[in-house]
C-alpha positions in Angstrom: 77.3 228.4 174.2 77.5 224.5 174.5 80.4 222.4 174.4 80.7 219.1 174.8 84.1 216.8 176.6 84.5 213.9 177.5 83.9 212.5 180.7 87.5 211.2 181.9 88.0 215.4 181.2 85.4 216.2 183.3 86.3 214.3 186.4 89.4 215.9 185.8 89.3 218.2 189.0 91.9 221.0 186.9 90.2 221.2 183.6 86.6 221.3 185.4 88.0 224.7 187.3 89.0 226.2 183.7 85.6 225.9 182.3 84.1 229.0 181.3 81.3 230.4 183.9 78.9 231.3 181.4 78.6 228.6 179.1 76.6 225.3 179.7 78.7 222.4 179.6 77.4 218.7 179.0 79.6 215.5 179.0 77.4 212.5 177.2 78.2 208.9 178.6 76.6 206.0 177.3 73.8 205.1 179.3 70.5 202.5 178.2 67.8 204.4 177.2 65.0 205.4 179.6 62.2 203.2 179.5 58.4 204.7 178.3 55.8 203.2 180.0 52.7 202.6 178.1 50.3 201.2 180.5 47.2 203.8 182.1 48.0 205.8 184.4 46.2 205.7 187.6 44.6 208.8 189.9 47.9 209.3 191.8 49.9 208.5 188.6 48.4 212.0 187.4 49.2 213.8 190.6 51.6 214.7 192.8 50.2 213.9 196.0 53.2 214.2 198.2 56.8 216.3 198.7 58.7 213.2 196.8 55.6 212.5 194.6 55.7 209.3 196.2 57.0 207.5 200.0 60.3 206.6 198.2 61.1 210.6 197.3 62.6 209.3 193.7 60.6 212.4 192.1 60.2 210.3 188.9 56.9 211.0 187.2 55.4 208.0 184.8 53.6 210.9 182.7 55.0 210.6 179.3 52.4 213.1 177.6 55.9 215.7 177.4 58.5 214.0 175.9 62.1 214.5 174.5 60.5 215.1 170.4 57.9 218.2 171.9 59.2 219.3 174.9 60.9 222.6 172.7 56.6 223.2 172.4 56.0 223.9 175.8 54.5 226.9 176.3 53.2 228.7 179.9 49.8 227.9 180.5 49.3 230.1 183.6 51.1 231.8 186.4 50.3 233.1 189.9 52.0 235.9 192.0 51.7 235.3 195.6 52.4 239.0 196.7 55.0 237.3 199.2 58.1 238.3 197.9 61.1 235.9 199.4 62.9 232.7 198.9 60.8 230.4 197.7 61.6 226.5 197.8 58.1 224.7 198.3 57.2 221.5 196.2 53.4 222.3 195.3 51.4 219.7 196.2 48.7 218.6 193.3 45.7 216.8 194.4 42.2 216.8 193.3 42.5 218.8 190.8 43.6 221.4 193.6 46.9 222.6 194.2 48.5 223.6 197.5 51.4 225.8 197.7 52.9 226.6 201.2 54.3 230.6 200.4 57.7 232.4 202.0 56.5 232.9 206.2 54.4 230.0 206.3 51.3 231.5 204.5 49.3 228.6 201.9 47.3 228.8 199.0 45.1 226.9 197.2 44.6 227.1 193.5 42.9 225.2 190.7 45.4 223.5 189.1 43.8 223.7 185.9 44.0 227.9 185.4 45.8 229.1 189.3 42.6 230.7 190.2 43.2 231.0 193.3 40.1 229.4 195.7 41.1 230.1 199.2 44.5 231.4 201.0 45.6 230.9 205.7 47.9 234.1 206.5 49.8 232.5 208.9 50.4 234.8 212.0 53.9 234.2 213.5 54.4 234.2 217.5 55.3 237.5 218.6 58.8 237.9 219.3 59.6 234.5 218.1 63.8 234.3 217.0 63.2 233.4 213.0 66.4 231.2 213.2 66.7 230.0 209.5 65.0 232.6 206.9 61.0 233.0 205.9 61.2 229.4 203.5 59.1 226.5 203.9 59.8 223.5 201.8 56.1 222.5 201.4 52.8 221.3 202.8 50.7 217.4 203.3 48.0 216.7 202.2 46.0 214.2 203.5 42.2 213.1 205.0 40.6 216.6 203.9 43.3 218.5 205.3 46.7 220.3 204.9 49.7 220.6 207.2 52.2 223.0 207.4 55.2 223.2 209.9 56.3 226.8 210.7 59.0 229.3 211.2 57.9 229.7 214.6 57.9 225.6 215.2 54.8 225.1 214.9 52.3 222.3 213.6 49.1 223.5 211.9 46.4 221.6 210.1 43.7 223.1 207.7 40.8 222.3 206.3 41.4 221.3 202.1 38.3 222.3 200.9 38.2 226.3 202.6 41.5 227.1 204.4 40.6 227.2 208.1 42.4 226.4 211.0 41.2 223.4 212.0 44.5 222.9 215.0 47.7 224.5 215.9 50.0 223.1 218.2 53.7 224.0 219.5 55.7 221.4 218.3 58.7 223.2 220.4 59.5 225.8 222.6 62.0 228.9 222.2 64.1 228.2 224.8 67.5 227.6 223.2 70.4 229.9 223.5 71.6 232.1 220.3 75.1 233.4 219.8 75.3 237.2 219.1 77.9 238.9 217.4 79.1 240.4 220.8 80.9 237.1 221.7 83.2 237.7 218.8 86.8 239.2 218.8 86.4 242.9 218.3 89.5 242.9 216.5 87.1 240.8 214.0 85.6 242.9 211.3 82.4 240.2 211.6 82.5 241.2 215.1 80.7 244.7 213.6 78.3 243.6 211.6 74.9 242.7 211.4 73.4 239.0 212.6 71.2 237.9 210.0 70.8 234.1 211.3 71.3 232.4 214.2 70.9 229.0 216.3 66.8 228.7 217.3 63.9 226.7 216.7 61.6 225.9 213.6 60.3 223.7 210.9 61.8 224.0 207.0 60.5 220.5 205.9 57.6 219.4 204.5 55.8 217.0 206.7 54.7 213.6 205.5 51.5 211.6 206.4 51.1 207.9 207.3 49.4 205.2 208.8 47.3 208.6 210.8 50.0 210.4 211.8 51.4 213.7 210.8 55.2 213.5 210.9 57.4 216.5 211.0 61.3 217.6 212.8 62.9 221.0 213.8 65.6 222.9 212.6 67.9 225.6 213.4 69.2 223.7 216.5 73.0 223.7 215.3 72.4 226.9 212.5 75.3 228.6 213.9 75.5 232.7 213.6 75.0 234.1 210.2 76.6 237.7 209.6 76.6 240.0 206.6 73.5 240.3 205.0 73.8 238.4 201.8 74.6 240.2 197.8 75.1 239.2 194.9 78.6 239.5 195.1 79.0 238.0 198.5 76.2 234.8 198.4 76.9 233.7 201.5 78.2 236.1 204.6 80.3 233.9 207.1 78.8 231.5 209.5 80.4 231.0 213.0 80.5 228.8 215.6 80.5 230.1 218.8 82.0 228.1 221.7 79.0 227.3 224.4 75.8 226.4 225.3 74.0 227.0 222.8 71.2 225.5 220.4 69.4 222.2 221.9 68.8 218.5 220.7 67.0 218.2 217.7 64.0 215.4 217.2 61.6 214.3 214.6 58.2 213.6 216.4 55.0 211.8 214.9 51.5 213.6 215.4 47.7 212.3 215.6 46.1 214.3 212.2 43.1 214.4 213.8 43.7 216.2 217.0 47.4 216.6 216.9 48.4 214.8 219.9 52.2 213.7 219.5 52.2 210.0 219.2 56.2 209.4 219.1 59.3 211.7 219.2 62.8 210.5 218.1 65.8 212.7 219.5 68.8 213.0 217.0 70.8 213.7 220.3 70.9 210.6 222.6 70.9 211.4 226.2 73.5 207.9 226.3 76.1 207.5 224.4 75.9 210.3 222.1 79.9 210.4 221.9 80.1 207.3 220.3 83.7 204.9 219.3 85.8 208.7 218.6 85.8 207.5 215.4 89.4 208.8 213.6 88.1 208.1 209.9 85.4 207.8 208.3 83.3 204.5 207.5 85.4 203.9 204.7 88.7 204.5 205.8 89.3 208.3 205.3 91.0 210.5 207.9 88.9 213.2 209.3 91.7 214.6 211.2 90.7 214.7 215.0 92.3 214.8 218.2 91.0 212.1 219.8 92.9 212.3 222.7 92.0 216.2 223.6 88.2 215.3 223.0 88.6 212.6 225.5 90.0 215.0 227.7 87.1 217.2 227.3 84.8 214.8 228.4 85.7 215.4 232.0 84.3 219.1 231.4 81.6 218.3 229.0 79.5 215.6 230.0 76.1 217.2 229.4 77.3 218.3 225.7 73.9 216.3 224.5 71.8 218.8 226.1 72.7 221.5 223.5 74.1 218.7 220.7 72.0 220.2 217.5 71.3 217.4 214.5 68.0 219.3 212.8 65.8 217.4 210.6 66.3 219.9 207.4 64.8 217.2 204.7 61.1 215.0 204.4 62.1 211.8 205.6 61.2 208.8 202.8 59.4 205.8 203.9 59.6 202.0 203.4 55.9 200.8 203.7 56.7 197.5 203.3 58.5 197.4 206.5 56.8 200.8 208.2 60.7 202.1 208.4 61.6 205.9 207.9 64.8 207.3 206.5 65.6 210.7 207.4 69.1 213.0 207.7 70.0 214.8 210.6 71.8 218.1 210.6 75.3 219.3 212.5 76.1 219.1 215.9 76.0 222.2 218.0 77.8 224.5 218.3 78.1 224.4 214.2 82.0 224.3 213.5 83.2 224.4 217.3 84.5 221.6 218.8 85.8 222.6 222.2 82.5 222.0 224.2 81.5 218.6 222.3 84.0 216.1 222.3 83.0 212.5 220.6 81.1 211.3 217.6 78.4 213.9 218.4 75.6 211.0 217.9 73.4 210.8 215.3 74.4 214.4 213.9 75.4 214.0 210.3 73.8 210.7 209.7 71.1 208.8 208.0 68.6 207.5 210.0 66.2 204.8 209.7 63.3 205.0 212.6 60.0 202.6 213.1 56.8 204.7 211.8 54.8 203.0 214.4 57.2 203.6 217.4 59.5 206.2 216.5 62.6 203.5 217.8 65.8 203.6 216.4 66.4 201.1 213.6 69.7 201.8 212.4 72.1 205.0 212.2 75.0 205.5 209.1 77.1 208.9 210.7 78.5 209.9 206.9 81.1 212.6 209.2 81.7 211.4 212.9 82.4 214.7 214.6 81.5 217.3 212.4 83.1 220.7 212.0 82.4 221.8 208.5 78.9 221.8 208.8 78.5 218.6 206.7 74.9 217.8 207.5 72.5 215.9 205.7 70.2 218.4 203.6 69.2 216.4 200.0 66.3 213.7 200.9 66.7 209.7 200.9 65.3 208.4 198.1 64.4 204.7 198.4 65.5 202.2 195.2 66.1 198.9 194.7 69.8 198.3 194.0 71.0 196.3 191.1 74.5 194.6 192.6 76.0 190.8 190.9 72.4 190.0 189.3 70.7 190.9 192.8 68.3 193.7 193.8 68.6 194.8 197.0 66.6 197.3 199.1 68.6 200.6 199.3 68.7 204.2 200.4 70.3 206.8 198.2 71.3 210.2 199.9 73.7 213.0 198.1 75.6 214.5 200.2 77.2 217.8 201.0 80.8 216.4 200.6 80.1 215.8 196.9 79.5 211.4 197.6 76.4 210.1 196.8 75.7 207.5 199.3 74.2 204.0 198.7 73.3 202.0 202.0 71.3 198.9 202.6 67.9 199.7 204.1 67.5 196.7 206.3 71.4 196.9 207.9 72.8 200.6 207.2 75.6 198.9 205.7 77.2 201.0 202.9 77.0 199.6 199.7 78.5 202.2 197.4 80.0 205.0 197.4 80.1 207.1 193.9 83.1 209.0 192.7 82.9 212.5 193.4 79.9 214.6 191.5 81.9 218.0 192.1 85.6 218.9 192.8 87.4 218.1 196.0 90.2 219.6 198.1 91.7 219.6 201.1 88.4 217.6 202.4 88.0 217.5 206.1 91.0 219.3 206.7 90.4 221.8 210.5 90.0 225.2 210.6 93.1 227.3 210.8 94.2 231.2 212.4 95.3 232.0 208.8 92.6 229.9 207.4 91.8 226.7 205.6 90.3 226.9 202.1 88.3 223.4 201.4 86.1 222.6 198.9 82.8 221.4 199.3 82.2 223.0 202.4 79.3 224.3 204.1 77.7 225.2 201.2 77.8 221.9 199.4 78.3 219.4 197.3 75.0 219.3 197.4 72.6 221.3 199.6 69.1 220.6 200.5 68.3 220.3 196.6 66.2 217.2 196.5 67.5 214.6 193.8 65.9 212.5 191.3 66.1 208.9 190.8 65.6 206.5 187.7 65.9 203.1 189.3 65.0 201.3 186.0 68.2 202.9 184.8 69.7 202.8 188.0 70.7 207.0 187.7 70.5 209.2 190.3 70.5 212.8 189.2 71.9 215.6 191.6 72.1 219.2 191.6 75.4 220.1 192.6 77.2 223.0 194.2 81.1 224.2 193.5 82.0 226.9 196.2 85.6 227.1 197.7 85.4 228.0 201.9 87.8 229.2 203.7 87.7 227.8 207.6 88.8 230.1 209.9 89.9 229.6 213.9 90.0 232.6 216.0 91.1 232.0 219.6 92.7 234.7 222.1 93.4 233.8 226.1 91.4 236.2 228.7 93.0 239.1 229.3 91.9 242.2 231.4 88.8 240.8 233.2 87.5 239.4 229.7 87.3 235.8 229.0 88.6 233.8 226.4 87.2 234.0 222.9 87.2 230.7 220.5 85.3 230.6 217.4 85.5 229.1 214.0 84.1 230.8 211.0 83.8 229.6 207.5 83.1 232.1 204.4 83.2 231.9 200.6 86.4 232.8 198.2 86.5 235.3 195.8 87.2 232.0 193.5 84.8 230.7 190.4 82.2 229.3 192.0 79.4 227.3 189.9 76.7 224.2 189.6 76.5 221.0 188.2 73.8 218.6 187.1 75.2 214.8 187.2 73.8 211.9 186.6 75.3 209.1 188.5 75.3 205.7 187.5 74.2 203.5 190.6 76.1 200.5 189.4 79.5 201.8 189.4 79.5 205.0 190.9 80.8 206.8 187.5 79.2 210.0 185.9 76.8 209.1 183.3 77.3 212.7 181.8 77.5 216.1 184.2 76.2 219.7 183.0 77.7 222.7 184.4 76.0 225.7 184.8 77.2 229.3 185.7 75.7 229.4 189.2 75.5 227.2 191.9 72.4 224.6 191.5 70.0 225.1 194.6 66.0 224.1 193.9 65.9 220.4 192.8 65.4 218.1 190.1 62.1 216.2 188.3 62.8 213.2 186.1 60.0 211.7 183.7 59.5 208.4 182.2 59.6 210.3 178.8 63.4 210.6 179.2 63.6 214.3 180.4 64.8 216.3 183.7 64.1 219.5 185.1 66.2 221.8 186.8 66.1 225.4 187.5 68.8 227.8 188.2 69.3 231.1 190.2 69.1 232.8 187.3 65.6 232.3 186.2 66.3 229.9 183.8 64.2 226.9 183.9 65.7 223.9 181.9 64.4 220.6 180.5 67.1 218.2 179.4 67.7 214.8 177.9 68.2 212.6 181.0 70.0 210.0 178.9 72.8 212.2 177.4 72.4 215.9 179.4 71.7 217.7 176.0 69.3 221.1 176.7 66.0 220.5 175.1 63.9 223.8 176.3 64.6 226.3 178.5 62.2 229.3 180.0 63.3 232.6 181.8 61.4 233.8 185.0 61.4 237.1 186.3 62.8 235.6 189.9 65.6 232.7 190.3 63.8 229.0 190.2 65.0 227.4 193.5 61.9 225.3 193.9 61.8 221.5 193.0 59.9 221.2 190.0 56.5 219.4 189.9 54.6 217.7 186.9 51.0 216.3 187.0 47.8 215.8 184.3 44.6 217.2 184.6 42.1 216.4 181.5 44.6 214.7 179.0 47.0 217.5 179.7 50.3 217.3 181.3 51.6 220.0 183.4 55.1 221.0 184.7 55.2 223.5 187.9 57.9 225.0 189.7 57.9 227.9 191.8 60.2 230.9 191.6 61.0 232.8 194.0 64.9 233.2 194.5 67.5 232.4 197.6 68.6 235.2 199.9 72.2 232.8 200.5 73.1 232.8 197.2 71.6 236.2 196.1 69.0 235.3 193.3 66.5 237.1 193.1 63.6 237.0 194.8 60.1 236.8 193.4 56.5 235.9 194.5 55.6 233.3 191.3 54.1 229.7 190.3 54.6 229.3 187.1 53.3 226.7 185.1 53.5 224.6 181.4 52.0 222.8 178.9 52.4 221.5 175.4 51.0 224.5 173.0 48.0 224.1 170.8 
């Protein structure tokens, strides 16, 4: 069922609760048409040679071949099951005429695009005893100079040879010396306290590395993951996620690598050893409260003056690049301990924020902290995307990032100056508001907003397109003084309602920050978005449905169903007059989708 309101209704926070979870709902905004481009293709045109199809991440394909009159014809041209059943969120890479898919646990294949005969396959062997911090996913592979690379679960960097598979080098990107919490810390009047650890602060790589100028480039995560308890069901998406007062986790850092012999050329830590407690900001850059006690952190300092040893900020997301100016943009992840404050007073620099870096050098450019101080685990997950911004006749060089507070952010690429703001793409409530002993529900919150879904970008309409997330948290604090030869216990915990909980596709318009149009669907979005020239967007959702839409209006053109939920960014490329669209499909153990071991893959029928 489809119905259609207006969108003055749909930003309309209390009618958008009331909307029923199983229907698909599309709000139509008037919007210029997309643009069809008629002129030849070239090579990489027809490909998708990298995580963001190109260095800007905009994931907009000029392949026009499916369009909004024939998309209802696709059909599956071929599919290919793995065998390695788990969440699946990689971007294939197409290249060649090959493509490369890095599976669940770090194994890749290689397959002929054309049919998914499979030509070669590394079964990656993880270190023993390694703590997996963060789940078996892998967001993807580079390719690049007759090789591929793939960052690991067990934090390393390995390249292989394109043409057959083998190891060519493997190197430690980091060690596995950082603390983890354990569910013995907690109160054992806590019912958490009693169940099973699932997650928990480490070391490894989620991200797809990127290739430039001869150097592999690639950041940890996990450093700030906080513990994760209660094995994930349908009915329960997302068990709670605590932070633990201490020493735990360690700075996270994106580091630059030689691709031929893997020497590290440059590391950036996202946890200065100076200054990382920055100006105690009170609000945010534009003004809002974010409801800190600036005076006990300062206080804390006395106690907590090496905080910046174990201060988190992962690199969850492929940074996007500026070659023009040889800058990278990149978001960093929480501070650490996630959601605990006591033992990290100050801004918790450059947790939270977007980052520009030299390629060459790996120096800071510029920092924009989105949440000084953060406690709701607000981190930056969705890639930049790089645009050129249309403001008073003027085009200026930008930086798009959603965000997991439900903002998507436009800043200047040459400053870090904000330059826009949107309205908010999902409901909001009692936004940064703290934790509390009878608990705080908020909304987004850990979850999102928007997650690590990348976003797509149509910069001659000046529309971003976002998968969104609605999912009420409730914040919990837990403290209790020491008391018969134990010490004292602090912790903060944050765990989803029973309430509605659901996604939403919007298209933003970059100009003014308003929803184009926004469609709801009965489960919250996590996989990512394509956009094509020919005026369509693809998204799939947890429930195997895999959906092509009119990106001008949000109207569903076609839709598929998959054996496994489609939490994979989609991926579209032409090999012998014939257009493709790929996504893998493999489910998410967070939300409970389920899992599967496929690429599936289609084209326009005969």
């Amino acid at each position: 069922m489809r119905s259609l309101l207006k969108c003055k209704q749909l930003s309309n926070l209390g009618l958008l609760s009331l909307l029923l979870l199983s229907s698909f709902v599309t709000v139509g905004c008037s919007g210029s048409p997309t643009q069809q481009s008629n002129v030849q293709s070239s090579t990489s045109d027809k490909e998708w040679p990298s995580f963001g199809r190109d260095f800007t991440n905009q994931r907009l394909s000029p392949l026009t071949q499916i369009n909004q009159q024939n998309v209802k014809d696709l059909k599956l041209a071929w599919q290919f099951k793995s065998g390695v059943v788990a969440s699946f969120q990689a971007t294939p890479i197409v290249t060649g005429g090959v493509m490369y898919v890095a599976l669940p646990f770090n194994h890749v294949v290689a397959l002929d695009a054309k049919t998914g005969k499979e030509l070669w396959r590394y079964k990656h062997e993880r270190r023993t005893n390694w703590k997996m911090c963060c789940g078996p996913a892998n967001r993807g592979v580079a390719v690049s100079d007759g090789k591929v690379f793939i960052g690991t679960v067990d934090a390393r960097l390995i390249a292989l040879d394109a043409k057959s598979g083998e190891k060519i080098w493997d190197i430690d990107v980091a060690d596995d010396t950082a603390l983890t919490e354990k569910t013995s810390s907690l109160s054992q009047a806590d019912a958490k306290s009693h169940k099973e650890a699932y997650g928990g602060t480490g070391v490894g790589i989620a991200m797809a590395p990127v290739v430039y100028h001869g150097k592999v480039i690639v950041g940890i995560t996990g450093v700030g993951y906080g513990l994760h308890i209660d094995q994930p069901t349908a009915n329960a998406p997302l068990g709670a996620v605590v932070g633990v007062d201490g020493r735990y986790g360690r700075p996270g850092f994106l580091a630059a690598y030689d691709i031929a012999s893997g020497k590290r050329i440059w590391t950036f830590d996202t946890i200065p050893t100076q200054g990382w407690e920055g100006v105690f900001a009170e609000t945010t850059s534009d003004g809002i409260s974010l409801n800190r006690d600036v005076a006990a952190e300062k206080a804390n300092m006395v106690n907590n003056k090496d905080a910046w040893r174990f201060g988190g900020g992962s690199a969850w997301s492929t940074p996007a690049i500026d070659t023009k100016t040889n800058t990278l943009f990149f978001g960093t992840g929480n501070p650490s301990p996630q959601m605990n404050d006591i033992s990290r007073p100050g801004d918790n620099l450059y947790t939270v924020s977007l980052v520009a870096l030299d390629t060459e050098t790996g120096q800071l450019k510029w920092h924009y902290q989105q949440v000084p101080h953060d406690v709701w685990g607000y981190d930056l997950a969705s890639p930049p995307v790089l645009f050129d911004y249309k403001k008073d006749g003027k085009a200026i060089a930008a930086v798009g990032q959603a965000s997991k507070t439900g903002w998507y952010y436009v800043n200047d690429r040459t400053t870090g100056k904000l330059l826009m703001k949107s309205d908010a793409f999902v409901p909001q409530k009692n936004l940064f508001a703290k934790a509390s002993k009878e608990g705080t529900v908020l909304y987004p919150g850990i979850l999102g907003g928007s997650n690590w879904s990348p976003s797509a970008l149509d910069e001659h309409n000046q529309t971003s397109f976002v998968a969104g997330i609605h999912a009420p948290i409730k914040y919990t604090l837990v403290e209790e003084a020491a008391a018969d030869g134990k010490p004292a216990v602090r912790y903060a915990s944050s765990e989803p309602t029973k309430d509605p909980r659901w996604g939403v596709i919007s298209a933003i318009n970059l100009a003014t920050g308003k929803m184009r149009w926004q469609v709801k669907t009965e489960q919250p979005l996590m996989g990512g978005l394509l956009a094509t020239q020919s005026g369509l967007l693809f998204m799939g959702e947890g429930s195997g449905n895999f959906n092509a839409y009119n990106s001008n209006t949000g109207d569903l053109l076609w839709q598929s169903k998959v054996d496994a939920g489609v939490n994979a960014p989609p991926i579209t490329y032409e090999i012998d007059s014939v257009q493709y669209v790929a996504v893998a499909a493999g489910g998410n153990a967070i939300f409970g989708y389920n899992a599967g071991d496929n690429i599936v893959v289609y084209a326009l029928g005969k």
